[in-house]
C-alpha positions in Angstrom: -27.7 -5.3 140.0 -28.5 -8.1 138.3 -32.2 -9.3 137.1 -33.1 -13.2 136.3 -36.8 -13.1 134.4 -37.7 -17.2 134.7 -40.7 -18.2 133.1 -42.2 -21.4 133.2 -42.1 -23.4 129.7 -43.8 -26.9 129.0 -40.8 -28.1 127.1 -37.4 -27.2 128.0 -35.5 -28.4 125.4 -37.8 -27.1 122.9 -38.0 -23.6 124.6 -34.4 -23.1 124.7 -34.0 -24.3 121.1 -36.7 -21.8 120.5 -34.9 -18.5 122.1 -31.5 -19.9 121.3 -33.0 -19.5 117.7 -33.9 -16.1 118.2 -31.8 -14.7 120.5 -28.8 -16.1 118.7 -26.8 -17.2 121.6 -25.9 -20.1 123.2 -27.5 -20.9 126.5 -25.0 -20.1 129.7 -26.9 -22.8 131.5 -28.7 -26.0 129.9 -29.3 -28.4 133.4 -32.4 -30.6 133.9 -35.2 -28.0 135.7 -33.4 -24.6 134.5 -32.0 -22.7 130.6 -30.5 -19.6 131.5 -29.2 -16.8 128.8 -26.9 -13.7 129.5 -29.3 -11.5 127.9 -27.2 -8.4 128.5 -25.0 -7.6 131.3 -26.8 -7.9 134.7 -30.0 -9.5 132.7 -31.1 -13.4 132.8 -33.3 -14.8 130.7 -34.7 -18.2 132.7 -36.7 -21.4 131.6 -38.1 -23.5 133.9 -40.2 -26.3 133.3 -43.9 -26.3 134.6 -43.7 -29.6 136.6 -40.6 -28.3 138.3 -42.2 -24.7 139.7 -45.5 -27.1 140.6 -43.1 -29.0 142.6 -41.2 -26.2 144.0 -44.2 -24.3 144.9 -46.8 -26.8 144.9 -49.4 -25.1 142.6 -50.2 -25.3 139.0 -48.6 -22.6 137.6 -51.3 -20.6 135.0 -54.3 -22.1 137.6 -53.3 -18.8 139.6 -52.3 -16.4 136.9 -48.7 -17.3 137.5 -46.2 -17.4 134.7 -43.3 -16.2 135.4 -40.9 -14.7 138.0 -38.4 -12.1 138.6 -35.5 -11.7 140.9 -33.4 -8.8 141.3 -30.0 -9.8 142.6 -28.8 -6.5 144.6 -25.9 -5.7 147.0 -28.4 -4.3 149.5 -31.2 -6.5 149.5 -32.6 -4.7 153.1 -32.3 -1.4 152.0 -34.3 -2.0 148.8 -36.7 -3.8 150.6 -37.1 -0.6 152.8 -37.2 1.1 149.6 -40.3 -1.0 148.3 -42.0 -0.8 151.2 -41.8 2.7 151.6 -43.3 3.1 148.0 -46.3 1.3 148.9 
């Protein structure tokens, strides 16, 4: 399994510069819109800018308590959505 935790940054650059300081690793990823870090394997540390989420999901992101996501890549997506469900 894999987890990505994105969270939304005003300044890209400056955000990646920022936990590139104290993570002490180069990003894997540095493309307009998305900075991604190997944090450890199967662990993703994202930053996406504001503007782009707004865009993507056409609200402002904070407005709704929103800061942040998290994805869990798995080899069985159904069967843990079964398992999620089932747990209320």
């Amino acid at each position: 399994m894999e987890s990505h935790f994105i969270l939304y940054v005003a300044d890209q650059a400056r955000s990646r510069d920022f936990y590139g300081s104290i993570l002490g690793i180069q990003a894997r990823l540095d493309v307009p819109g998305m900075t991604e870090f190997q944090l450890a394997p199967g662990a993703v540390l994202g930053l996406m800018p504001e503007a782009g989420i707004r865009k993507l999901l056409e609200f402002a992101p904070g407005a709704q308590g929103s800061r942040c996501e998290l994805y869990c890549v798995l080899e069985n997506a159904e069967a843990a959505v079964e398992r999620a469900l089932g747990a209320g």
